[in-house]
C-alpha positions, 0 to 999 in steps of 0.5 A, spaced: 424 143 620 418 144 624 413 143 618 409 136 617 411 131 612 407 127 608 407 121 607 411 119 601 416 124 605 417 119 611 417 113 606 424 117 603 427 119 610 425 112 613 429 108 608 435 112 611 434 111 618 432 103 616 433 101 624 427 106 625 420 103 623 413 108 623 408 107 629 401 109 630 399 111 622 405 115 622 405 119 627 411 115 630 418 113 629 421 109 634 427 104 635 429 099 640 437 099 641 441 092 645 446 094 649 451 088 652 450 091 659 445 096 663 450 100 665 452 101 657 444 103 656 444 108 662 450 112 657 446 111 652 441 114 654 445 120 657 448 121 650 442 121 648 439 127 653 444 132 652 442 130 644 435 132 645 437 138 649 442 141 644 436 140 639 431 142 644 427 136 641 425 130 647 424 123 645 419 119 649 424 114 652 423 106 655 429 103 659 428 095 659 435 093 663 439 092 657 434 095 651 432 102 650 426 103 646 426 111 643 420 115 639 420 121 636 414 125 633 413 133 633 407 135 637 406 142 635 406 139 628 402 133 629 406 128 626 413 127 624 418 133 621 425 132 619 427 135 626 424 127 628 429 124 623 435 128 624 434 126 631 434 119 630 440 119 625 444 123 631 442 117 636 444 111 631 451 115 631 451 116 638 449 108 638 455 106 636 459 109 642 454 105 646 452 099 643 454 092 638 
């Protein structure tokens, strides 16, 4: 899971996780999630944490009272894996206990 994809592959992993869009010529995913409150954004972000420690993969994470930015990327394989995209499927799934 720790090989880089290449383009045309993170053009299909992309179109499934939709929510997700590339930053910085492809090195990134990243997503904004919306909560109804702070205090529903802080669980997230714990979901989130114990997520990224089952998975030993750590996204870079953004708080802004009520909205949680995430990116993710490979750093040992510099740029995106599908370790990356399987993260962020685990976090829309976690989004949907704490979020809409």
């Amino acid at each position: 899971m720790n090989e880089k994809l290449t383009e045309e592959e993170v053009n299909v992993r992309l179109e499934q996780v939709g929510s997700w869009a590339i930053e910085e010529g492809g090195k990134w995913i990243a997503r904004k999630y919306r909560f109804p409150s702070f205090m529903d954004s802080i669980g997230f972000v714990g979901e989130v944490a114990r997520i990224a420690e089952e998975l030993n993969h750590h996204p870079m994470i953004s708080i802004d009272y009520r909205m949680v930015t995430l990116r993710l990327t490979s750093w040992s394989a510099g740029g995106l894996t599908k370790l990356d995209f399987a993260s962020a499927q685990r976090y829309d799934a976690a989004y949907t206990v704490f979020g809409q």
